[in-house]
N, C-alpha and C positions, 0 to 999 in steps of 0.2 A: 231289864234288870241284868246285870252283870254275875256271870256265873262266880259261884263259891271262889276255887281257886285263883280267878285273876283278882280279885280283893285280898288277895292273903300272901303278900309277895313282900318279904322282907326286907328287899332292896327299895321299894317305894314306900314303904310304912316309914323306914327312916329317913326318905329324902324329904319325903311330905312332913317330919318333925321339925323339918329344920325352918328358918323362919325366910320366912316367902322373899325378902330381897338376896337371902343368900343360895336360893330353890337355881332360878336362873343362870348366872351363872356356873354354876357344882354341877351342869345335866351332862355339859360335854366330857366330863370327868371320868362317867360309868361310860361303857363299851355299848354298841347295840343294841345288843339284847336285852340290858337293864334300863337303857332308855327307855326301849316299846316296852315295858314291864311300867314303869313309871309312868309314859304317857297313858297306856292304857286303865292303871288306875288311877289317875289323876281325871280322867274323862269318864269313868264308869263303874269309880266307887267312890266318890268326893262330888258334895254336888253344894254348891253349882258345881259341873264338871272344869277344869284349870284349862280354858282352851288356850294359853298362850304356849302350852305342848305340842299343840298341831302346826304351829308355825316353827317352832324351835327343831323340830323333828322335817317340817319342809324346807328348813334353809339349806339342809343335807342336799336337796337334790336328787340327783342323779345319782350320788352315792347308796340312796337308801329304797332306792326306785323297786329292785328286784325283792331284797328283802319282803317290803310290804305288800308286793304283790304278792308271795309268798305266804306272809300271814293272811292276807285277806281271801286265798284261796282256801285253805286251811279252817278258816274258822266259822261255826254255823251263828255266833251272836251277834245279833242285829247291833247292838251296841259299838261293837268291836268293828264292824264292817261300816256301820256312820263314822266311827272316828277316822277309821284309815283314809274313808272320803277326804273328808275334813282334811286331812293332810296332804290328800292331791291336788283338793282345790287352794289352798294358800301355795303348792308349789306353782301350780297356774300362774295364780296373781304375785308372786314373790319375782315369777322369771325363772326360779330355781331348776326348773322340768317342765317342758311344754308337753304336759299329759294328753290335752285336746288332737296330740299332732300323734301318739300313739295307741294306732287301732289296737291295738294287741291287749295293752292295756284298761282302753275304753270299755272291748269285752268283756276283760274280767272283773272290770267296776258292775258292769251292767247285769251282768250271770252273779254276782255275788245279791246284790239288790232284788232280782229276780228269785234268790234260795229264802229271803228272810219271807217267813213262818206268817210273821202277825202284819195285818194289813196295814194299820197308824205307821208300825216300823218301816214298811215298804217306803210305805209313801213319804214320809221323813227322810230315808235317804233317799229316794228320788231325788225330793229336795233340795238336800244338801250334795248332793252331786249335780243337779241342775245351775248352781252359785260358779260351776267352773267355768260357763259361757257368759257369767253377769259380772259389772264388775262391782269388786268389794266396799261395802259403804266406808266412807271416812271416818276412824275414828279418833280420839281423843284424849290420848292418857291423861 
């Protein structure tokens, strides 16, 4: 469950009002930090969680690489550390960041996965950081 504060972010309360084929386009619009504010509620207070955030946020690349290691050092919510996953492994599979080719960063995917608390959460991202050596099912708008 996603902590109090990252649900209560008024820059994502209004993007998320706005009607989902105009959501997409408008994300490159806000700066960084309003994006991961929006991705992060968009994955961990809206559920189903909106994963087409995790790919929008991995097409950045190498532009957003530091950043979210960053956050994902920083943060103790299992929530927050599967999503940022999430976002390595679509850069993987997009091309955008070969993460698999940075030990530095493997690390701090691995030590962060290793902090989360509740064991389901562990193993979830295990999981989902495991998808960065698989490749992605085909799907189908």
């Amino acid at each position: 469950m996603a902590a109090a504060k990252e649900c209560d972010l008024p820059v994502a309360k209004d993007y998320f009002q706005k009607k989902r084929n105009l959501q997409e386009p408008d994300f490159n619009s806000y700066d960084l930090e309003q994006q991961y504010e929006i991705f992060i509620y968009g994955n961990n207070c809206i559920h189903p969680p909106f994963r087409y955030l995790a790919e929008l946020m991995a097409q950045k690349g190498e532009e957003v690489v530091e950043f979210l290691t960053k956050k994902l050092q920083e943060t103790e919510d299992a929530g927050v550390v599967i999503a940022i996953i999430d976002v390595f492994v679509f850069m993987e599979h997009l091309g955008t960041y070969q993460v698999s080719a940075d030990n530095e960063l493997i690390e701090v995917i691995q030590t962060a996965i290793q902090n989360i608390d509740s064991e389901n959460a562990r193993k979830f991202a295990q999981s989902t950081f495991s998808r960065l050596y698989k490749p992605l099912p085909i799907t189908i708008d």
